[in-house]
N, C-alpha and C positions, 0 to 999 in steps of 0.2 A: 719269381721275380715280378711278373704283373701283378699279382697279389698282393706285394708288397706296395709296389707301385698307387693301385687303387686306393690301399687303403693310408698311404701317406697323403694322399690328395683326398682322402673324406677327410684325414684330421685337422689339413689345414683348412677344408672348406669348413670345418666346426669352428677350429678355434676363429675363423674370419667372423662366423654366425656371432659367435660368442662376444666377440670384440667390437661389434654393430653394435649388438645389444645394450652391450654394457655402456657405448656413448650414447647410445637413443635414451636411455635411463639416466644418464648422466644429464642428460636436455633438461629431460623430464623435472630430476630432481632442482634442477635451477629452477624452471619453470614452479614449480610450488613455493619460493620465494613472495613472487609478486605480489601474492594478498595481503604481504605483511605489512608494508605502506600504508594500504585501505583501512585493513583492521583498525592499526595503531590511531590513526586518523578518526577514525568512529569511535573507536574508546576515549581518545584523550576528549572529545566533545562529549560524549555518555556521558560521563563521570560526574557532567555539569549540571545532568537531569538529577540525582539524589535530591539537592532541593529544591524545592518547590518553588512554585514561580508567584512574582507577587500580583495580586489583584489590579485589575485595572481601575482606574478612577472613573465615578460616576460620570456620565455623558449628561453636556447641558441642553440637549435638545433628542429629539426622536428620527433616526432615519429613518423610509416609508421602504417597507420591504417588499418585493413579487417572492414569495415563498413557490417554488418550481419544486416539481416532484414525477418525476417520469416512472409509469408504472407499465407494467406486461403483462396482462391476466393476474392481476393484483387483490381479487374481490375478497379473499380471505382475511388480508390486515392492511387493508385500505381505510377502512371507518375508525381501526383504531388509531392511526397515525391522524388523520385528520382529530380526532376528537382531542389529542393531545395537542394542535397546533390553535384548535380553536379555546382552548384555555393558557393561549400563555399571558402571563403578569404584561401586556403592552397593549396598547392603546386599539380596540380593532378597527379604529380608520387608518391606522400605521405601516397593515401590511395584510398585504392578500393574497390566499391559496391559489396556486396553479397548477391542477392535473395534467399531465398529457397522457392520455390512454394509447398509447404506441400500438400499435397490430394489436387491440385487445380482441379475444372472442369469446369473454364474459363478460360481467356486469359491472367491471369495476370503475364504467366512464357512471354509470346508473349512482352506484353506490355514493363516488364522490359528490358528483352534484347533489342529492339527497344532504349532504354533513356539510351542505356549503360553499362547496369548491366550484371554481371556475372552469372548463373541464372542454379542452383540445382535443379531440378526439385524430390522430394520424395514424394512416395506411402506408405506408411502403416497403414492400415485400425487400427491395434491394438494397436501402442506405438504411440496416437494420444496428439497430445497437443506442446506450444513451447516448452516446456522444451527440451522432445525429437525432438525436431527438430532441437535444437541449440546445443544440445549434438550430433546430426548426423550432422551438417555444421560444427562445430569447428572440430571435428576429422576429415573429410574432406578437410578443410583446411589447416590444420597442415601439413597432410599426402603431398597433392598437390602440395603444395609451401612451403614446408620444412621448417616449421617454419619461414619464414622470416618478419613475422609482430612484431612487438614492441607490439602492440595494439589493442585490439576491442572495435568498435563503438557498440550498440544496439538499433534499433529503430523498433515500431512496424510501419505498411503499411500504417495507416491512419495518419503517425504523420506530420509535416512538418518542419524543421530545418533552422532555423537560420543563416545566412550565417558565420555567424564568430564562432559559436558553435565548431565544429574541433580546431581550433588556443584556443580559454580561456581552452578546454580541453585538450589539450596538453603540456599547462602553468603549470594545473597541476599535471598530469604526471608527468611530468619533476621537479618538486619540491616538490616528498614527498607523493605523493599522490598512493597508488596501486589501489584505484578503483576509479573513479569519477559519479558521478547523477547528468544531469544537471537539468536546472531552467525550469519544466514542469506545462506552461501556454495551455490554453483550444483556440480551434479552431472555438468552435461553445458556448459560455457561453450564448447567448441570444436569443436561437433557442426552451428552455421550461425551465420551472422553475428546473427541473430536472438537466439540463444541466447546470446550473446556481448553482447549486449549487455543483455538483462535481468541477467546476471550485474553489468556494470558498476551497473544502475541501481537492484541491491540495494547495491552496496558503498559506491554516490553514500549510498543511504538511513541505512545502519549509519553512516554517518561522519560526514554533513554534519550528520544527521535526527538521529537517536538520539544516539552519540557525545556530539553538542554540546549536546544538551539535557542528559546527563546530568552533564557537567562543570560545565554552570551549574544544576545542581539542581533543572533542569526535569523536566516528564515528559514520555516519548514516546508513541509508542503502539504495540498490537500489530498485527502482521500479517499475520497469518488464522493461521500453521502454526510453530509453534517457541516458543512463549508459554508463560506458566504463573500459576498467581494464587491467593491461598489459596481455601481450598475455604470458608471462610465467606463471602466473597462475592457464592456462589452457593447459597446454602443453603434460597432462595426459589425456585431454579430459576432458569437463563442465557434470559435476556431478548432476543428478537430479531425487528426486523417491515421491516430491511433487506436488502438484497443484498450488503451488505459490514459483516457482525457482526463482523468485529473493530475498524473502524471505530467503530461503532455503541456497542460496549461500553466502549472506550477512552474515549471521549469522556464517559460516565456515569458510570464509575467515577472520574474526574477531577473532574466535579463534585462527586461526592459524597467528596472530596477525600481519595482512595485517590492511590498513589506508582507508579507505572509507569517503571520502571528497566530498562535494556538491559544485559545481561549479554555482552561479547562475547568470555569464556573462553568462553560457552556453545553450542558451534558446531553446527548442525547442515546438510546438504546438501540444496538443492531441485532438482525437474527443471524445466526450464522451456521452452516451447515451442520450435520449433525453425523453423516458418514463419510469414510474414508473417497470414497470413488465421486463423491460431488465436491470437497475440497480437490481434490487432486487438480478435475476440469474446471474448476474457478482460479488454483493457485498456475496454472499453464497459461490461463490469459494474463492472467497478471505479466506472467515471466514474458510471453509474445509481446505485450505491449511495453515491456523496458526494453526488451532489444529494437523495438520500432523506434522507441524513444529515441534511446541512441543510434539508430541509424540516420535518421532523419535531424535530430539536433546535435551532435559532437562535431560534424564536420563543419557545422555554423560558427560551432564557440571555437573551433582552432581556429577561425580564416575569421574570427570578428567580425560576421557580415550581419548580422544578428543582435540587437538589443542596442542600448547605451553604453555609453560608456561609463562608470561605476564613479561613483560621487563621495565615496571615502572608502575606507578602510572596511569597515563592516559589509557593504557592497561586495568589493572583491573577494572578500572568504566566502561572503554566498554565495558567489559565484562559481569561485572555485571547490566547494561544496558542493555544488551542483554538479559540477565537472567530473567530478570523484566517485559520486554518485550512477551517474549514465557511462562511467569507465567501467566500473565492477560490473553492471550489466552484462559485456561483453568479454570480461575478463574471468569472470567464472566459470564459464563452459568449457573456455580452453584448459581454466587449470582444473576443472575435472578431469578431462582427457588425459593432461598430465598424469594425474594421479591414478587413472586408471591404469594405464599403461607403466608406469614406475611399479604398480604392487606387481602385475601379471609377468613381470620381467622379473621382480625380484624371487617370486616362487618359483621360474622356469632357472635362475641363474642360483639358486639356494643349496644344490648343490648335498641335498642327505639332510640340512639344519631347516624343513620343511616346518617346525615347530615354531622354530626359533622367528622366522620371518613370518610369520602367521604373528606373532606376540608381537611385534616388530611394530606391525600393522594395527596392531589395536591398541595398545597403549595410545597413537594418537588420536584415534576416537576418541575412548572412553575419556584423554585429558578435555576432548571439547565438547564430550557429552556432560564432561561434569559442570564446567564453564557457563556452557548453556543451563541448567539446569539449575544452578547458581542463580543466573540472569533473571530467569522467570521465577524464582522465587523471592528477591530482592520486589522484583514489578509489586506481584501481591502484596509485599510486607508494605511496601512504599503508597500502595494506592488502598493497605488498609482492607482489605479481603480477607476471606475468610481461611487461612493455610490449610487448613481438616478439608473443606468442602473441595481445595481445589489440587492437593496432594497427590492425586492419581494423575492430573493434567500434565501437573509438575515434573514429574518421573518422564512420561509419556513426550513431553517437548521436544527432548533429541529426537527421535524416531519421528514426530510431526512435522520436522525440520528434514529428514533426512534427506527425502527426495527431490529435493528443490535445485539442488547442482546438478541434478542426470536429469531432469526436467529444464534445465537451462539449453543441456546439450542437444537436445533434443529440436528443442524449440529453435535452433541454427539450424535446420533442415526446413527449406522454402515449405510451405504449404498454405493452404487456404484457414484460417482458424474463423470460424464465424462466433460471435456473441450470440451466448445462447442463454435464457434467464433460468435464475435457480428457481424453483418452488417453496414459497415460506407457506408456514401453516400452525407459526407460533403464535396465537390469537390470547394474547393479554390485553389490559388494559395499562395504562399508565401508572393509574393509583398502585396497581399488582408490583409495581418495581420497588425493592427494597431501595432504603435511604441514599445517597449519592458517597459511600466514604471518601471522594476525592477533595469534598469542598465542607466535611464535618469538622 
């Protein structure tokens, strides 16, 4: 009789287990909904990148540029980025180089001044990172030369610049434009499959991101290194208490319904990692500083304590754009969670069809491994690359993409993340860079 007893009371304590489960799973499964919104939302804009954006019209006068470049033990492709800044097609009383050697403990404050540059030398062990570094050159420069730039360039040390980049961005300046991104193409795309494919997932961003906002009169935003924006501004001084300031400023000067236009005459070349375990610790700050983003800015834009108020119609989708944008930040980690938690229920709840929910489970990968892989080969056909050179990147995109939702989750767990700088060591020259197919 006890026997019987204990064992009717394990099967209801099971079937109670079982019946939890199955509504946490049930949660769960709603909860994977919510991206669909977003998604849709980014696609029905995407679709607008396919073509091409038109030329801006020539500019009837010259804006005077502070070209700013914040470097960190930079000595290896410091002279070549300068060398390409001191041949662009514009006038050189127009605009002037500025180093900041941030905590350097090599040559590379030596090497700048040597090719011409103007060259800040700053120490501080505690406000490390560019942001602080471009918030201490801009108030520096302001102070020094009394305001007298129209304009800042930004480029990071390892980039290399196109010679006619300054004049297409200055076109558009001069026509409407308050902040400009130019068209950032990769220095090194076929150095690892790694680098091959951050190449793809700048050209995914130029076309699907930028491109299409800019045909529908939206605004984009900038991207840490190839930017430019009038120098009024910044005339308060460049503002920044995230890990991803060019996020951070995007998103403010939007509000305060500035125009962020992508220039993609305006080409300039990035290095970009080349193994797995140095992408990872650059793609985690990224992810740290969109949830900073959104912490620090969503609560502004729901309570409208923050910016103007929007002056047409185009205004408010960018807004709202923007809005949608600093949501997914925060809304991916949790529907990772989701998703974690709905597969490990449905194998523990599977019940002997152990096969069956394992295929269950991958069909939808592999439908948005195909999707993806789609994406980044349309970017290439679209920007005109090379499909043989970069067919391995291609394949490889999902899997480059993968870890970025469980790096989200992660990244919801308080800690300290410091900005730490990568190592370039890709030393070309400008001439070295094959023809621009964006603008052929």
């Amino acid at each position: 009789m006890l026997n019987d007893i204990l064992l009717s009371n394990d099967e209801n304590g099971c079937d109670k287990m079982i019946k939890a489960m199955e509504f946490i799973q049930y949660l769960c499964y709603l909860l994977l909904f919510i991206p669909i919104p977003l998604t849709m939302w980014q696609f029905s804009i995407g679709v607008f990148g396919i073509k091409k954006t038109k030329k801006t019209k020539a500019a009837n006068k010259n804006s005077r540029f502070a070209v700013l470049i914040c470097a960190k033990d930079e000595q290896a492709v410091i002279g070549q980025l300068l060398n390409s800044l001191n041949s662009q097609n514009y006038k050189k009383e127009d605009y002037t180089i500025f180093v900041v050697a941030d905590n350097c403990t090599d040559n590379t404050a030596q090497i700048a001044s040597q090719c011409g540059a103007i060259v800040f030398e700053r120490f501080n062990s505690i406000l490390k990172g560019k942001g602080y570094a471009m918030e201490w050159a801009i108030k520096k420069i302001n102070k020094e030369y009394n305001n007298s730039f129209d304009a800042f360039a930004v480029f990071d040390a390892d980039n290399l610049v196109d010679q006619d980049f300054l004049f297409y961005t200055n076109n558009a300046l001069q026509n409407g434009a308050d902040i400009t991104q130019g068209f950032r193409d990769t220095k090194n795309p076929f150095d690892s499959t790694i680098s091959g494919c951050y190449a793809i997932y700048w050209l995914l961003i130029m076309r699907f991101f930028h491109c299409a906002r800019k045909n529908l009169g939206l605004s984009c935003m900038v991207g840490g290194t190839g930017f430019a924006f009038k120098a009024e501004l910044v005339k308060d001084g460049f503002k920044s208490k995230t890990m991803t300031e060019d996020i951070e400023f995007s998103i403010n000067q939007i509000l305060l319904g500035k125009k962020i236009v992508p220039v993609s005459e305006a080409i300039f070349y990035d290095e970009q990692p080349t193994d797995f375990k140095t992408s990872l610790t650059q793609r985690f700050r990224w992810i740290v500083g969109n949830i900073q983003c959104a912490k620090y800015i969503l609560p502004e834009m729901m309570s409208n304590k923050t910016g103007k108020k929007p002056k047409n119609m185009i205004d408010r989708v960018s807004r709202f754009d923007m809005f949608l944008y600093m949501q997914s930040a925060l809304i991916i980690p949790f529907v990772t969670v989701a998703s974690i938690i709905f597969n490990l229920f449905s194998l523990v709840l599977s019940q002997g069809e152990l096969l069956l929910t394992i295929k269950n489970m991958l069909i939808p990968f592999a439908i948005t491994s195909l999707i993806i892989i789609l994406t980044a080969f349309a970017s290439v056909v679209l920007e005109r690359k090379s499909i043989l050179k970069n067919l391995k990147s291609i394949l490889f995109f999902p899997l480059f993409l993968l870890p970025l939702p469980f790096m989200s989750v992660i990244a919801l767990i308080p800690r300290k993340v410091e900005w730490k700088p990568i190592k370039h060591n890709c030393i070309v020259e400008i001439s070295e860079m094959s023809y621009p197919a964006n603008i052929a």
